[in-house]
VEXTI-316242 format. One line per 4 residues: their letters; for each residue x, y, z of C-alpha. Coordinates in steps of 0.001 Angstrom, whole numbers. Example, Ala and Ser with C-alpha at 12.3 -4.5 7.8 and 13.67 -1.06 7.14 Angstrom:
2
AS) 12300 -4500 7800 | 13670 -1060 7140
This chain:
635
XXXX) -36300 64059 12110 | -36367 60929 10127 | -32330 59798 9290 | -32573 60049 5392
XXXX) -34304 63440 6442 | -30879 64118 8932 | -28469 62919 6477 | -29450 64849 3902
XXXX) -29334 68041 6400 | -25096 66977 7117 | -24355 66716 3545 | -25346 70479 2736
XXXX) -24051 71619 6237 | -20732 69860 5162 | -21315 71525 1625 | -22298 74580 3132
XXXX) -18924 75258 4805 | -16039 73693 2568 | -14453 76752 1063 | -15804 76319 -2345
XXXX) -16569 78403 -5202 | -18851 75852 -7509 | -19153 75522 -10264 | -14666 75095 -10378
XXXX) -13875 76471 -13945 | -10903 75070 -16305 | -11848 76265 -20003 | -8875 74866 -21416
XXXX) -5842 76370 -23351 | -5873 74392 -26804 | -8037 77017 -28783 | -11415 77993 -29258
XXXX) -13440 76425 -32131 | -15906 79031 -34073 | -19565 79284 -33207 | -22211 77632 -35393
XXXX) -19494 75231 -36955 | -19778 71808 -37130 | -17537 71200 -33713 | -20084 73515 -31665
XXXX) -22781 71216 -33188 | -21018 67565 -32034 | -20899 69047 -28632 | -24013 69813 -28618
XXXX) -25741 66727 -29814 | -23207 64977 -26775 | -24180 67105 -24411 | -27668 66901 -24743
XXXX) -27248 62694 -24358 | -27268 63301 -20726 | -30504 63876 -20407 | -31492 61530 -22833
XXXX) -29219 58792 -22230 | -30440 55185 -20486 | -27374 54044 -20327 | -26884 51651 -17157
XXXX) -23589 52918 -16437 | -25528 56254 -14867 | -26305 53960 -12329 | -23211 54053 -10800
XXXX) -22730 57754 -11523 | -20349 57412 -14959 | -21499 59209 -18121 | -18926 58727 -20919
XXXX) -19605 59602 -25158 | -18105 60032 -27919 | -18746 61611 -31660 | -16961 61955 -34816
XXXX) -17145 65512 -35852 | -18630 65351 -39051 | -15900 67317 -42038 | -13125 66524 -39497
XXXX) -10437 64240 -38414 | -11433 64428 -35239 | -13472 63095 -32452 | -14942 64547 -29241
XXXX) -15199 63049 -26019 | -17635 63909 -23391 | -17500 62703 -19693 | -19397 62945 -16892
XXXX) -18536 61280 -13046 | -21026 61608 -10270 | -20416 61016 -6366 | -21451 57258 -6098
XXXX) -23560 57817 -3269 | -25874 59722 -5766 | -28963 58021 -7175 | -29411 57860 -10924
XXXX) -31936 61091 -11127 | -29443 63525 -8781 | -26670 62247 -10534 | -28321 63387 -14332
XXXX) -29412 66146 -12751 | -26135 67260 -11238 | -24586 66726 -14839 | -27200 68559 -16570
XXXX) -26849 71682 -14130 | -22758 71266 -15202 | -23455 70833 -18084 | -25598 73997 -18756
XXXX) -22989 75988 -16767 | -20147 74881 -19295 | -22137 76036 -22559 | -22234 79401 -20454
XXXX) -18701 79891 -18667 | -16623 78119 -21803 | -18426 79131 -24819 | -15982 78432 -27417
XXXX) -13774 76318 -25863 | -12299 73620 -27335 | -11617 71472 -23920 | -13167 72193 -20795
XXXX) -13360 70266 -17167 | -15991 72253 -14470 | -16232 70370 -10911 | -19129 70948 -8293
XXXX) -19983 69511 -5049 | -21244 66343 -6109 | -20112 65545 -9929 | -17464 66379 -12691
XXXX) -18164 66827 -16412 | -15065 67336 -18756 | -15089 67142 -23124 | -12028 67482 -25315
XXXX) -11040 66540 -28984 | -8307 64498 -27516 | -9261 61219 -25485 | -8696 60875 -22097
XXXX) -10314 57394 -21286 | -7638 55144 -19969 | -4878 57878 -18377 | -4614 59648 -15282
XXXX) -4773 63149 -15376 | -3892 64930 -12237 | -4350 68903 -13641 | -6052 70849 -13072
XXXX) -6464 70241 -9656 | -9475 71593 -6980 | -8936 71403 -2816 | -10961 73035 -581
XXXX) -10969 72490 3679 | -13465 73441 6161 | -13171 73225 10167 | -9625 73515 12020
XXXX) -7295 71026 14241 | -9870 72799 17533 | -12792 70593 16441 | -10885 67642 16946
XXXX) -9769 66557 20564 | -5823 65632 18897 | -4873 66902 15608 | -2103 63936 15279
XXXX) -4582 61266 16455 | -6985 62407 13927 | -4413 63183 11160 | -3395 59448 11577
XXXX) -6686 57578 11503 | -7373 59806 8325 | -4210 58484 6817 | -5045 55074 7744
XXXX) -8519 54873 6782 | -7626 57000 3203 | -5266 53616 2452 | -7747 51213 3155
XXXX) -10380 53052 1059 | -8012 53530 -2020 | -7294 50227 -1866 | -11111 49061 -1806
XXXX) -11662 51207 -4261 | -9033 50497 -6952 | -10700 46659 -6976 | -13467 48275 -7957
XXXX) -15000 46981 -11215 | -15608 48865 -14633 | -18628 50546 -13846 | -17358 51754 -10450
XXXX) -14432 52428 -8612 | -15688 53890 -5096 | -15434 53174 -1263 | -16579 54731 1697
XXXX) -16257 54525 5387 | -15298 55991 9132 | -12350 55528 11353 | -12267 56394 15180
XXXX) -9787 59029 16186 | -10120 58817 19528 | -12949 60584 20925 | -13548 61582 17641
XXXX) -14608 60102 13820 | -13114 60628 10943 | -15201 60015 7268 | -14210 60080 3975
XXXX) -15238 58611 545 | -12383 58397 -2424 | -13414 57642 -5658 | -11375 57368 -9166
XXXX) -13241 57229 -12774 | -13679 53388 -13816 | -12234 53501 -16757 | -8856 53429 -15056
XXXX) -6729 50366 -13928 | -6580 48991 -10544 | -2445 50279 -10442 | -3874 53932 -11918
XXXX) -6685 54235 -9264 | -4012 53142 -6731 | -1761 55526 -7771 | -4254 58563 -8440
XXXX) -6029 58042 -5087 | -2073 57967 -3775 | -725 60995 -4808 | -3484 62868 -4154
XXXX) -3965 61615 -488 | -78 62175 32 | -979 66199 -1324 | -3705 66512 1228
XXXX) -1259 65760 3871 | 625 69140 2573 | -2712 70785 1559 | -4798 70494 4640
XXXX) -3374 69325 7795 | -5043 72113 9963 | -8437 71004 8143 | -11112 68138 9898
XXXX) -12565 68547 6569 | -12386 68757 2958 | -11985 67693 -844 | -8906 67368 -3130
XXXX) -10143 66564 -6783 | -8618 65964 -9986 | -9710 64737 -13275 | -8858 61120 -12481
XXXX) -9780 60813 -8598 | -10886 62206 -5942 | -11019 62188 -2015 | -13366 63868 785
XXXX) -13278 63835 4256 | -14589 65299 7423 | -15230 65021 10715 | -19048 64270 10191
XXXX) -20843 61227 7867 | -21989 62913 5040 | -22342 60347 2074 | -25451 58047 1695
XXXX) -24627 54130 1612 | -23681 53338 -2483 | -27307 53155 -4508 | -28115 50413 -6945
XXXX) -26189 46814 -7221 | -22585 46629 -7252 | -20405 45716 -10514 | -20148 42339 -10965
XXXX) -16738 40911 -9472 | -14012 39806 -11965 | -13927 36495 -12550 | -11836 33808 -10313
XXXX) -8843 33386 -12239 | -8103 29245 -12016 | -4463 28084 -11133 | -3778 28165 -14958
XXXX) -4653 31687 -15189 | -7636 31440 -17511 | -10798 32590 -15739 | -13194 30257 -14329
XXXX) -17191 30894 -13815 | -18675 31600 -10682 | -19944 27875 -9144 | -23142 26538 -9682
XXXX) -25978 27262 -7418 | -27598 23907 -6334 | -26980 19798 -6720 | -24090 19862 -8320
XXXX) -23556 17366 -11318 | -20473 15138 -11440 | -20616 13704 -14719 | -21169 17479 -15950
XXXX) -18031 18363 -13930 | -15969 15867 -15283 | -17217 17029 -19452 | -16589 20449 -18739
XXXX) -13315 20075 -17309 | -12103 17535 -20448 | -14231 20588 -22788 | -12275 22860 -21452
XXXX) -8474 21047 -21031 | -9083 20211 -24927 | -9979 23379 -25836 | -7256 25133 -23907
XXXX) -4329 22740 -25791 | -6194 23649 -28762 | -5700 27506 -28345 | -1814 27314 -26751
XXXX) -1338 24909 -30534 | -2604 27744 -32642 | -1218 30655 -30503 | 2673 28831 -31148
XXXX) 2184 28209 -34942 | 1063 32199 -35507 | 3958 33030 -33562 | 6567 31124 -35249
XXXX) 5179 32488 -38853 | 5569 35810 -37583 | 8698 35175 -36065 | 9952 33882 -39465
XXXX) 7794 36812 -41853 | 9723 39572 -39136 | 12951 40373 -40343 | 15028 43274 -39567
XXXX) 15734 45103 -43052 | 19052 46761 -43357 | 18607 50662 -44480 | 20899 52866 -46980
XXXX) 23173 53674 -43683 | 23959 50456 -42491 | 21552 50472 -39643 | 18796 48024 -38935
XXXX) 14769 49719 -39220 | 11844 48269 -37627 | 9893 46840 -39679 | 6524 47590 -38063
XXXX) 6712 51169 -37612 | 4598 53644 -36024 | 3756 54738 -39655 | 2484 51514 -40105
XXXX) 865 50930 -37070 | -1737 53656 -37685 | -2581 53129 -41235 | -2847 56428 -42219
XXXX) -4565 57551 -45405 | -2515 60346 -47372 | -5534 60440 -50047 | -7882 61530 -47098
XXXX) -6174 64511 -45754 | -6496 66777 -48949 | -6903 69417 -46361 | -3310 69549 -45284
XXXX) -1542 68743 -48556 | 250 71231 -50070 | 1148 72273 -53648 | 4971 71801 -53749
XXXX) 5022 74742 -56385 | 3752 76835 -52955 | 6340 75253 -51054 | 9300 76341 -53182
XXXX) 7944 79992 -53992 | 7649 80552 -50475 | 11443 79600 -50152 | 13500 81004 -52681
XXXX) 13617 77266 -54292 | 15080 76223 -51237 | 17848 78760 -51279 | 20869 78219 -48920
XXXX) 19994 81894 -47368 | 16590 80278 -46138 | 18625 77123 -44462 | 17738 76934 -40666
XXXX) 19189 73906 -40097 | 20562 70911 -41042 | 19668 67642 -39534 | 19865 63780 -40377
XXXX) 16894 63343 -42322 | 17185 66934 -44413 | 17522 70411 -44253 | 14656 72973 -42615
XXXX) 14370 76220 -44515 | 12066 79166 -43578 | 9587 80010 -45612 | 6920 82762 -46388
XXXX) 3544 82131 -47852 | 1732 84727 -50208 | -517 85076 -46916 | 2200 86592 -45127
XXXX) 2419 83121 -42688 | 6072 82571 -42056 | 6192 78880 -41766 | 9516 76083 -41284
XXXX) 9992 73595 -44153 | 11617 70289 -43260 | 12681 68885 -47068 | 13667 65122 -46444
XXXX) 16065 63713 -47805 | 15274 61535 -51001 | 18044 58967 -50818 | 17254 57882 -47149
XXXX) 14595 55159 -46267 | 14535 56224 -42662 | 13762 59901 -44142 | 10681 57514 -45522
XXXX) 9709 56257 -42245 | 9919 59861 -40655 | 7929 61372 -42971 | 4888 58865 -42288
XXXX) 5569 59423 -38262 | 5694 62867 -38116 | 2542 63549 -40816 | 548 60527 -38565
XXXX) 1280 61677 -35211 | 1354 65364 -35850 | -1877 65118 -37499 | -3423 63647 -34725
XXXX) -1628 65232 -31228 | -2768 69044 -30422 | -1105 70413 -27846 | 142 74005 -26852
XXXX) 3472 72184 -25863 | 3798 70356 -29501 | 5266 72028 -32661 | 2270 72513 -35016
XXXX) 2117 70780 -38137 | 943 72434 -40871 | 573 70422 -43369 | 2925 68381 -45797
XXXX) 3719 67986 -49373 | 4318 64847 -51783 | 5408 65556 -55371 | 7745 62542 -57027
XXXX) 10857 61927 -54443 | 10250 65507 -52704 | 8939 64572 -49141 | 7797 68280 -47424
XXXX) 6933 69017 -43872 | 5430 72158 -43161 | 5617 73454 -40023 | 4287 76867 -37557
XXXX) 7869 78714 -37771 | 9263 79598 -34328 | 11340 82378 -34064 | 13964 82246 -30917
XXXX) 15015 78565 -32828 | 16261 75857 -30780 | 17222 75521 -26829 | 20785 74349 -27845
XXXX) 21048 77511 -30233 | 20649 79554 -26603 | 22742 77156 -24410 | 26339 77299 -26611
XXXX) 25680 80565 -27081 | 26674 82681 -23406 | 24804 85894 -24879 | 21820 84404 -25382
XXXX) 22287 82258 -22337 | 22708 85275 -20277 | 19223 86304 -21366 | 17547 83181 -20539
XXXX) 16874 84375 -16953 | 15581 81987 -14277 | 11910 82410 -14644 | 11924 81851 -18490
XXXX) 13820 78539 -18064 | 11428 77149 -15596 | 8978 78162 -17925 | 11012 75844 -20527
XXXX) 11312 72863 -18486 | 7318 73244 -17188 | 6407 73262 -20734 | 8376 70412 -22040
XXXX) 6829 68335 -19100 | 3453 69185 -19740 | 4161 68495 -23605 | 5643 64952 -22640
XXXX) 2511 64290 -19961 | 597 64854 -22771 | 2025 62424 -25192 | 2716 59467 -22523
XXXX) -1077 59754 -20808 | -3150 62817 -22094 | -3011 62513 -25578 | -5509 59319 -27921
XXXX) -2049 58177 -28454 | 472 56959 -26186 | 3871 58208 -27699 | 7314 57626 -26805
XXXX) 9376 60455 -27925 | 12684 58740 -28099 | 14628 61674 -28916 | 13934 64485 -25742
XXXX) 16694 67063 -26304 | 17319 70259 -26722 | 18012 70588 -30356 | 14238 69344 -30374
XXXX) 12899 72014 -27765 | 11792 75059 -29819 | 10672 78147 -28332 | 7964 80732 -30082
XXXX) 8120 84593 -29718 | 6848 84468 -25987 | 9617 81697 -25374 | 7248 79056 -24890
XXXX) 9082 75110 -25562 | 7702 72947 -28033 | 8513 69399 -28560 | 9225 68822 -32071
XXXX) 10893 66034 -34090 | 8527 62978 -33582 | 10374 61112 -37113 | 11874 58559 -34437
XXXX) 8644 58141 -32612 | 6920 55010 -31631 | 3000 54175 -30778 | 2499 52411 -27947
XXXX) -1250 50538 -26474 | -2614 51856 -23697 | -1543 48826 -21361 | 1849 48385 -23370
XXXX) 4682 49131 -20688 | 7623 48768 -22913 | 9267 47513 -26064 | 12405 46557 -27918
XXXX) 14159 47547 -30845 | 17342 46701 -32844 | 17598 50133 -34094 | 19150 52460 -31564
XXXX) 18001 56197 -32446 | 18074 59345 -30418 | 21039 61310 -29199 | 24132 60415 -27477
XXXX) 24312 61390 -23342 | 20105 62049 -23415 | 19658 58173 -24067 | 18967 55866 -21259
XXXX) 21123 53533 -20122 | 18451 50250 -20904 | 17812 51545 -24069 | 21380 52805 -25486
XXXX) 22717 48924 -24281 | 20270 46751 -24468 | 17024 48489 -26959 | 14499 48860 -24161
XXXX) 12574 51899 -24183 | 9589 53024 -22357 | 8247 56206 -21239 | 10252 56015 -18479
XXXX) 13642 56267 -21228 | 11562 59722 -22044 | 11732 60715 -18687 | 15491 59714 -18532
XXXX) 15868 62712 -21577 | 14407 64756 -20114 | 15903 64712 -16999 | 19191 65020 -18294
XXXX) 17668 68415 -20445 | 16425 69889 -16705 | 20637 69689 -15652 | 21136 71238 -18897
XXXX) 18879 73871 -18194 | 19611 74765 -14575 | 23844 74433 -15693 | 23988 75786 -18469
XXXX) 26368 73296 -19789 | 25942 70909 -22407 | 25262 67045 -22061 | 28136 65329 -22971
XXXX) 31210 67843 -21056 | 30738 70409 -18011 | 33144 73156 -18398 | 34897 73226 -14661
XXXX) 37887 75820 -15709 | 40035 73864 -17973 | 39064 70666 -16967 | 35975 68534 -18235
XXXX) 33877 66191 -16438 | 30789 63954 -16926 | 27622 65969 -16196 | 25584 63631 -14636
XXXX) 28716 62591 -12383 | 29607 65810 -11098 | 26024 67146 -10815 | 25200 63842 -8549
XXXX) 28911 64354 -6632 | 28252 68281 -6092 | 24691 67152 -4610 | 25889 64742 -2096
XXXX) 28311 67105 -875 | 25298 69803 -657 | 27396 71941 -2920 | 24558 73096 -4878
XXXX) 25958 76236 -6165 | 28753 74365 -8261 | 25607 73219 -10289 | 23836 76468 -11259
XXXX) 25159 78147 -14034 | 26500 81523 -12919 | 24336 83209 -15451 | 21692 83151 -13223
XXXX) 21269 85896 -11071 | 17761 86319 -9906 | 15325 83365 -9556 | 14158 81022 -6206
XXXX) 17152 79365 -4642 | 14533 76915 -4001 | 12434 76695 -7163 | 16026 75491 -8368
XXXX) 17673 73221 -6237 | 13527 71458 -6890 | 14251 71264 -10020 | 18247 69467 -9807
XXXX) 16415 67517 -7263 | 13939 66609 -10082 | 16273 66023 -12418 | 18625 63514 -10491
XXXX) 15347 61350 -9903 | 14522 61079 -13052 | 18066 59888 -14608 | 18228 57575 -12047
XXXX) 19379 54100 -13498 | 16826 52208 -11924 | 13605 52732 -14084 | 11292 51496 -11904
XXXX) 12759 54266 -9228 | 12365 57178 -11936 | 9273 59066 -12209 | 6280 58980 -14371
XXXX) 6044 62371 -16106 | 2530 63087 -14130 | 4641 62540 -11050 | 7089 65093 -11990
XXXX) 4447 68075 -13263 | 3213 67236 -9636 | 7035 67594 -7978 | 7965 70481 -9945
XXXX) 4747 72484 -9292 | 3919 71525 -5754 | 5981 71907 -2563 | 5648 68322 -1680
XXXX) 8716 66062 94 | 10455 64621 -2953 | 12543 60982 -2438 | 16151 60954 -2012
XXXX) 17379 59449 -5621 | 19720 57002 -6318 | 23012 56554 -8133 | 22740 57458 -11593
XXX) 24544 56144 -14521 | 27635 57772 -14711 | 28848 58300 -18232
């Protein structure tokens, strides 16, 4: 037998016996859109582009589109990512056979990610070019620790050749972001290929292809073979070679950055030319000067144009907002624009018996529309400018971010100084309405509060990677956690809100917002905030939620104390039980001390030591060895 002819024969005897139930179905959980309409239409027309498409990126097995939907603010996104070792036909014809399978197993859907042996094909409304998504996940072994001579010997040379690959691969270029190879175990070989989605940095391959080698480890040990795939990346392995060497050219490499850090051609094939040398290098010095000249005037006339304004409290507002950042069109979104004649009919004129809430922007009054829709009003208040400014973030974000994990904005309203939000209306209120209150709090059994803090992670995953925004909450608490009929959390309150680029870490403000005791310790001193001062929130709401006490005093008989300082103090001493609030009576001793585990890393005063958020979905909902965490601030 010839060796493509023998090759061909070990990839479907290694496909053959991996434990796998292809086509892997995820239909989504954001909604279903309705059949004919001009959303099933989009997809459609995207769809059908794989077939169609001569795109060279198919070459190195990425399919990625995008559409407007036509009556909609909205856009859908379409991707496809094929096992590099596939040529350009198996790899369209994989993704049409995917493809075909999603029209059929997620008719309605509106989101949907289906993986198979060889390729992955996921579409959405909300982007997801540019983040790494780690859920859902698929793993699948074959073979056990008896078809290798040592099971440590080959568990190490697995390890050690998954860490070389990642790192080949995160190098990778735009168009591809693969490697492949074979260690020796011993006696025996070990294979595997790893692969993330180009569109990624070289840090989020690295850290994709990371995690999920570090779950294998907990996943699969008894297994010489297997797969562990997410969205983002993904890693195989076995015992037996069973890719094909990479088909078609490689990307291009980056260019060679020079000492100056400006990138330098590639250099020249043949004689080379002095003289030339010697203009290009003067060109180029010249022209260099030139740009650093212009760069430092634009900078100083924005320096001088950017100046903090003072607002009707006394405190200093940003002047580039989020608002403004987006340049949102009020005229354009008829479609959520409510009469403010509705607005006050279905509240009793804003009647004090219809008050919710009061908070420092305006009051929230529930409503009823002549539909029967109960609905939340937020009325802002008309003698604020930062009421303004969170009017325009909450209508801009809202508008755009759809997530099962988000409060749902309905629409708004803008009649002379009246500034309406309308909102889904949630009936069980706030989190901090449950935790003051011990009745309530003696309801709130285990397995509903784990739901609570799953759901506010997923919501903040969403807004720091998933979401075609990258938000930073700056105000995680849980006044802002509401919970529907079923006691799902949603995030709400995005007034304080900031937009951030894609490859924007962090940023700094003069205007200190969110609440004291959930702020971190960077931002509350010094204005820095990140998504890693989100994560700081939140893990200061997870202590909440597991104690049962409040954020600024725990209740130890008639003293007080600093949460976060006895909750670190009572861990070090392993005197867990001092933590959990005595309310709970039934849930997993260990589901919980995970979660103060969880909590302490991520209000660690380090932020490079804390967390991302996709870190801590993947430590709350996997048994995996968490790291020991370090001193917190202690307030």
């Amino acid at each position: 037998m010839d060796s493509p002819n023998l090759l061909l024969l070990l990839l479907l005897v290694f496909a053959s016996t991996i434990n796998a139930q292809f086509p892997a179905t995820y239909c989504g959980s954001t909604g279903n859109f309705t059949a004919n309409s001009t959303y099933q239409t989009t997809l459609t027309t995207l769809v059908s582009s794989i077939s169609t498409t001569n795109s060279s990126s198919l070459s190195y097995g990425f399919f990625n589109a995008s559409a407007a939907i036509s009556g909609a603010f909205q856009t859908l996104y379409l991707f496809g990512l094929c096992r590099s070792d596939l040529n350009t036909k198996t790899c369209r014809a994989c993704l049409d056979v995917l493809a075909s399978d999603m029209r059929r197993l997620c008719p309605l859907q509106k989101e949907a990610l289906l993986y198979s042996g060889n390729c992955i094909i996921r579409y959405s409304d909300a982007s997801f070019f540019g983040v790494v998504v780690l859920q859902p996940d698929y793993v699948a072994g074959t073979g056990d620790d008896v078809n290798v001579s040592s099971a440590d010997t080959y568990d190490a040379a697995r390890m050690k050749l998954l860490n070389g690959l990642s790192a080949e691969a995160a190098r990778g270029g735009s168009l591809r972001k693969y490697a492949s190879g074979n260690e020796s175990a011993g006696p025996d070989m070990v294979y595997a290929l790893v692969q993330c989605t180009p569109d990624l940095t070289e840090q989020q391959c690295s850290e994709c292809l990371a995690l999920v080698a570090q779950e294998i480890r907990y996943c699969c040990l008894r297994y010489s073979g297997g797969r562990y795939m997410v969205p983002s990346c993904l890693i195989l392995y076995g015992n037996n070679r069973f890719f094909d060497p990479v088909s078609g050219p490689l990307p291009p490499p980056p260019p060679r950055p020079s000492q100056d850090g400006d990138a330098m051609p590639p250099p020249p094939v043949g004689k080379s030319n002095s003289t030339r040398t010697v203009i290009i290098v003067v060109i180029t010095s010249i022209s260099a000067l030139l740009v650093i000249s212009i760069v430092i005037l634009l900078l100083n006339v924005k320096r001088k144009k950017k100046q903090p304004r003072e607002s009707v409290e006394g405190e200093v507002v940003d002047e580039i907002s989020t608002a403004e950042s987006l340049q949102f069109d009020f005229s354009t979104a008829e479609s959520l624009q409510f009469d403010f004649s509705i607005i006050r009919a279905a509240t009793d004129n804003f009647s004090d018996s219809r008050k919710l809430g009061q908070g420092g922007f305006g009051a929230v009054y529930m409503g009823r529309l002549s539909n029967g829709l109960d609905i939340a009003v937020k009325r802002l208040s008309s003698n604020s400018s930062q009421g303004e400014v969170e009017f325009k973030n909450e209508v801009m974000l809202l508008a755009r971010l759809q997530h099962r994990n988000l409060v749902r904005l309905l629409g708004f309203c803008l009649e002379g100084i009246e500034r309406l939000l309308i909102y889904e209306f949630l009936p069980n209120s706030s989190l901090d309405q449950i935790i003051i209150d011990p009745l309530k709090r003696a309801n709130l059994f285990w397995d509903k509060r784990h739901k609570i803090i799953m759901g506010v992670a997923r919501g903040l995953l969403y807004l720091h990677e998933d979401s075609r925004l990258r938000i930073i909450h700056r105000d995680v608490k849980a006044g802002n956690i509401l919970l529907d009929s079923d006691m799902d959390p949603k995030i709400s309150d995005f007034g304080t809100a900031r937009l951030f680029d894609f490859n924007q870490t962090q940023a700094n403000t003069n205007r200190i917002v969110g609440t004291y005791g959930y702020r971190a310790p960077e931002y509350a001193m010094y204005g820095n905030f990140s998504v890693k001062s989100d994560v700081f929130s939140f893990g200061v709401l997870i202590l909440e939620i597991v104690s049962g006490q409040r954020k600024n005093l725990f209740h130890m008989g008639d003293n007080t104390v600093a949460p976060i300082s006895y909750i670190w103090n009572s861990w070090n001493e392993g005197s867990i039980s001092n933590i959990i609030d005595p309310l709970i009576i039934f849930g997993s001793r260990t589901e919980i001390e995970r979660c103060i585990h969880v909590g302490l890393l991520c209000v660690q005063e380090n932020v490079a030591q804390r967390p991302t958020m996709a870190s801590v979905l993947l430590m709350l909902s996997h048994s995996i060895t968490l790291p020991v965490p370090s001193r917190p601030p202690l307030c």
